[in-house]
MARZA-528176 format. One record per residue: z, y, x of N, C-alpha, C in turn. Coordinates in Angstrom, 3 decimals, padded with zeros to 6 digits. Example, Ala and Ser with C-alpha at 12.3 -4.5 7.8 and 13.67 -1.06 7.14 Angstrom:
<pts>
007.800:-005.690:013.190:007.800:-004.500:012.300:007.800:-003.300:013.200
007.080:-002.250:012.850:007.140:-001.060:013.670:007.870:000.030:012.900
</pts>
This chain:
<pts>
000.000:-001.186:000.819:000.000:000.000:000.000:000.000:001.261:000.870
000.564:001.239:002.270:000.536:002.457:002.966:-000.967:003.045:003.476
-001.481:001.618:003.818:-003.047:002.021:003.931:-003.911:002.452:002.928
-003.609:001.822:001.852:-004.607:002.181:000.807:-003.938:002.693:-000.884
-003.279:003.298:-000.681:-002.215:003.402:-002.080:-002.768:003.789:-003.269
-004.199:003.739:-003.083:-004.819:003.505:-005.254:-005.909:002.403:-005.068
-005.158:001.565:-004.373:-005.903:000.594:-004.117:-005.779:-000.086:-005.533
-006.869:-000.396:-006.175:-006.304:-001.124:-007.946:-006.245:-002.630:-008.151
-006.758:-003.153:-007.171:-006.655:-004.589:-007.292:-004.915:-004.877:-006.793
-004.512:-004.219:-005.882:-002.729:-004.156:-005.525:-001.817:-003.200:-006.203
-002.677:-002.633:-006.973:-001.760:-001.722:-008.520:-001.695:-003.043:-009.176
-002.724:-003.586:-009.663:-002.514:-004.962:-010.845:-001.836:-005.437:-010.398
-001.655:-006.292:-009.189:-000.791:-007.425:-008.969:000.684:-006.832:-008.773
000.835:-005.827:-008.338:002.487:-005.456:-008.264:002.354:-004.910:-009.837
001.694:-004.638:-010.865:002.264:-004.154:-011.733:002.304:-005.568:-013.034
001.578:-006.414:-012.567:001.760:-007.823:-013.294:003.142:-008.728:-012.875
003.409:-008.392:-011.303:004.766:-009.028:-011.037:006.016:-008.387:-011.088
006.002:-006.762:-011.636:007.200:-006.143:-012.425:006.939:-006.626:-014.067
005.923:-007.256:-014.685:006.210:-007.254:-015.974:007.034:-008.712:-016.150
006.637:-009.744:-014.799:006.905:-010.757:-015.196:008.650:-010.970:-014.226
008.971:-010.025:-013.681:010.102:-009.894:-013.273:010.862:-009.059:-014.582
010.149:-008.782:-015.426:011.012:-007.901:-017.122:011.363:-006.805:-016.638
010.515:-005.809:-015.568:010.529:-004.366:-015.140:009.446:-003.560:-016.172
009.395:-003.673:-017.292:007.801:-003.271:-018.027:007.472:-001.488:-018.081
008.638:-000.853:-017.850:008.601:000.663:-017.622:007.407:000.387:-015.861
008.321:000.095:-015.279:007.560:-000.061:-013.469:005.765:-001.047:-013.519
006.135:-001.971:-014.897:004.975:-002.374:-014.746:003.999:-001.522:-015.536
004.193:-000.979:-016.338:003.166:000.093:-017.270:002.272:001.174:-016.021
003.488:001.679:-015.928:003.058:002.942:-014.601:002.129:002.629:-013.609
002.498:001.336:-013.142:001.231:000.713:-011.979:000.110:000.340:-012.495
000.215:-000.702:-013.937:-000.989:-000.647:-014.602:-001.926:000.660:-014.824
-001.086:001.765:-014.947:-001.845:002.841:-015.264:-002.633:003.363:-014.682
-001.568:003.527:-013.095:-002.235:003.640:-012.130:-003.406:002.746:-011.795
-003.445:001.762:-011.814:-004.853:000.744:-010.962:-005.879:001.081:-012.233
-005.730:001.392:-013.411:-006.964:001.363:-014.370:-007.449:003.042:-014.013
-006.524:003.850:-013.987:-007.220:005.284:-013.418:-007.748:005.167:-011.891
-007.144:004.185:-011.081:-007.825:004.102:-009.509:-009.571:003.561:-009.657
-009.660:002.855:-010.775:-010.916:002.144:-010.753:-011.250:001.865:-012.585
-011.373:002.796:-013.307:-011.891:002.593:-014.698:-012.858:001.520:-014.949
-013.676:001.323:-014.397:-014.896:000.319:-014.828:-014.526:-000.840:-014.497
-014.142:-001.293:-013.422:-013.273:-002.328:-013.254:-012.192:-002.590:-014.586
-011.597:-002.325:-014.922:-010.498:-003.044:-016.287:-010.739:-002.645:-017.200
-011.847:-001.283:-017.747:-012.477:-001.193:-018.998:-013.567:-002.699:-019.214
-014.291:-002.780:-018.218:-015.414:-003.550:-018.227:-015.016:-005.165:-018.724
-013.075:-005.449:-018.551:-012.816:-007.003:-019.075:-012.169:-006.915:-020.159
-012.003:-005.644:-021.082:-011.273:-005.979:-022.397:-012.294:-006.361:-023.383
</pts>
């Protein structure tokens, strides 16, 4: 994350392993973040 911090493929995964640790405030925020780092990417799979 220090190298690349809107990196969105490492927004998803830390924000999928605060939801499944039951952090869902910490996991929302990162989700948010990685879908604004890269829109077409996670618009493009709903």
């Amino acid at each position: 994350m220090k190298l690349s911090p809107n990196n969105p493929d490492a927004l998803s995964n830390l924000g999928f392993l605060a939801y499944e640790r039951g952090n869902n405030e910490k996991a929302e925020t990162l989700l948010r973040q990685a879908i604004k780092a890269d829109k077409d990417i996670f618009y493009g799979t709903l």
